[in-house]
C-alpha positions in Angstrom: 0.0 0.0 0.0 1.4 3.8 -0.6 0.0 6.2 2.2 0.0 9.5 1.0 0.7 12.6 3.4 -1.8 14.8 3.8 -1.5 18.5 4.9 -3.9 20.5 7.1 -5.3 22.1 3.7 -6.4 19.4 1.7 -7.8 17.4 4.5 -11.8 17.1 3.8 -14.6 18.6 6.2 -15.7 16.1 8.6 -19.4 18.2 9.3 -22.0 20.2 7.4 -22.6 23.8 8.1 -26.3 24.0 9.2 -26.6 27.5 9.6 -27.5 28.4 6.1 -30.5 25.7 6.0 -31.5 26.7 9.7 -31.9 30.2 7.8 -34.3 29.2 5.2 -36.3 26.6 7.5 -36.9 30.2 9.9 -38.1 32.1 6.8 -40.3 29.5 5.8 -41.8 29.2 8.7 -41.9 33.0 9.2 -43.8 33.0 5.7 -46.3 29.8 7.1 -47.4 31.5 10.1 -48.4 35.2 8.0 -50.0 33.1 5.6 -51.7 30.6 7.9 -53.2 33.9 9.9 -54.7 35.2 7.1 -56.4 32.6 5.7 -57.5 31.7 8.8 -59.2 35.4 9.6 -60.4 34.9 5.4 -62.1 31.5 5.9 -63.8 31.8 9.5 -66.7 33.2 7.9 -68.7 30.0 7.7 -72.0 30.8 5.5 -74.5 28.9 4.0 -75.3 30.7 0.7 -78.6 30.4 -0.3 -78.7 28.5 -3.5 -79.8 29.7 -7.3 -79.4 28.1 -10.9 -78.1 31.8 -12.3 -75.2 31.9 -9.4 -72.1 33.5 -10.4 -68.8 34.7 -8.9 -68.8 38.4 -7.7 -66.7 40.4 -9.9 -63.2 41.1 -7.9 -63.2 44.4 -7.8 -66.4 44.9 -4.6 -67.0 45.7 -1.2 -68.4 42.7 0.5 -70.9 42.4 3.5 -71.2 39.3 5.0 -74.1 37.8 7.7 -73.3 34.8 9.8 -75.7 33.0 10.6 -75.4 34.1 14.5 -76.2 37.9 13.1 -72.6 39.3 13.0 -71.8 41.4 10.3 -68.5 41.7 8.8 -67.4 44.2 6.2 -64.4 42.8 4.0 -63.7 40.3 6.9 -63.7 43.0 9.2 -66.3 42.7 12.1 -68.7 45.6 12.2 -72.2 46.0 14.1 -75.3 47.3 12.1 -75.2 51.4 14.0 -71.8 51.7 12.4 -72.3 49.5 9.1 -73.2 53.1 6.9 -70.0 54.7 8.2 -67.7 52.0 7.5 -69.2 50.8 3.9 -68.8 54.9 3.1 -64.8 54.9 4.5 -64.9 51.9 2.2 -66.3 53.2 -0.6 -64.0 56.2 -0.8 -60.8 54.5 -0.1 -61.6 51.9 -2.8 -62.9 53.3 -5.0 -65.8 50.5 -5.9 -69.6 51.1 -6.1 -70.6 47.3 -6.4 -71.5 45.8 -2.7 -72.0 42.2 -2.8 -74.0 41.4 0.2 -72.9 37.8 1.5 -75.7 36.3 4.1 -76.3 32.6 6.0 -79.5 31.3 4.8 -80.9 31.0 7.8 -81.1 34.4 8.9 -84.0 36.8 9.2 -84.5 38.3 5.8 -84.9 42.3 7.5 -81.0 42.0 8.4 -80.4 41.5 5.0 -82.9 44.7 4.3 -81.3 46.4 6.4 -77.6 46.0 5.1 -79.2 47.2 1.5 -80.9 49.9 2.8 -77.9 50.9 4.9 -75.7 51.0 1.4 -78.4 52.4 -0.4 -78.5 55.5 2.0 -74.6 56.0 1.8 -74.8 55.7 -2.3 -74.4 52.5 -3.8 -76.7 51.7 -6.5 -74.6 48.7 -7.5 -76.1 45.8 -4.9 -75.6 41.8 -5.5 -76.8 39.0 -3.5 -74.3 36.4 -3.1 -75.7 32.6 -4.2 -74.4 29.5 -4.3 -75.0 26.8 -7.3 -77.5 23.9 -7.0 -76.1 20.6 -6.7 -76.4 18.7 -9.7 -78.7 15.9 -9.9 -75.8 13.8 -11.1 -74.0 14.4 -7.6 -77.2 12.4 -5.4 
């Protein structure tokens, strides 16, 4: 057998530097959490759209009121009570610049909350007002 002598310098790295892939686990985590939160706060609004045959997405660009079924009303997933739901639809209004309002409400609520959502966006000036609806399921589905 020939041994070879080795110097300090050429002799290979016995461990692996973590540090850069602790890093990037941290980040991704970071990122997980944020993104977790907000679709979290996005998808706690559980409601039961009533359902119709013409049902169609609301165009992206609206202001969204939404009724749970235990009468809290929300305002682009913010919670907001019925006294202050004119207010906040107008601060809506002017900061985004939308006049379409697509009312969102659980099925089993009493039809004069969802009155009085349209009448409150009717006296702060929008004109443009949708009923959310789900689609029927298909008769091929049962």
């Amino acid at each position: 057998m020939i041994r070879t002598r080795r110097n300090k310098q050429s002799a290979m790295i016995s461990g692996i530097n973590i540090t850069p892939f602790t890093d990037v686990c941290l980040v991704l985590l970071i990122i997980f959490i944020v993104t977790a939160n907000a679709l979290a706060r996005e998808s706690s609004l559980r409601l039961d759209l009533p359902r119709a045959a013409s049902a169609r997405t609301p165009l992206p660009t609206s202001i969204t009121v939404a009724i749970t079924r235990d009468q809290q009303v929300f305002l682009d997933n913010a919670r907001v009570t019925f006294a202050t739901l004119g207010r906040k639809l107008t601060e809506a209004r002017t900061q985004q610049g939308v006049d379409l309002l697509v009312i969102k409400a659980d099925e089993g609520i009493p039809y004069r909350l969802v009155v009085s959502a349209i009448d409150a966006a009717r006296r702060v000036g929008f004109d443009q007002i949708a009923l959310a609806t789900r689609q029927p399921e298909s008769s091929a589905r049962r």
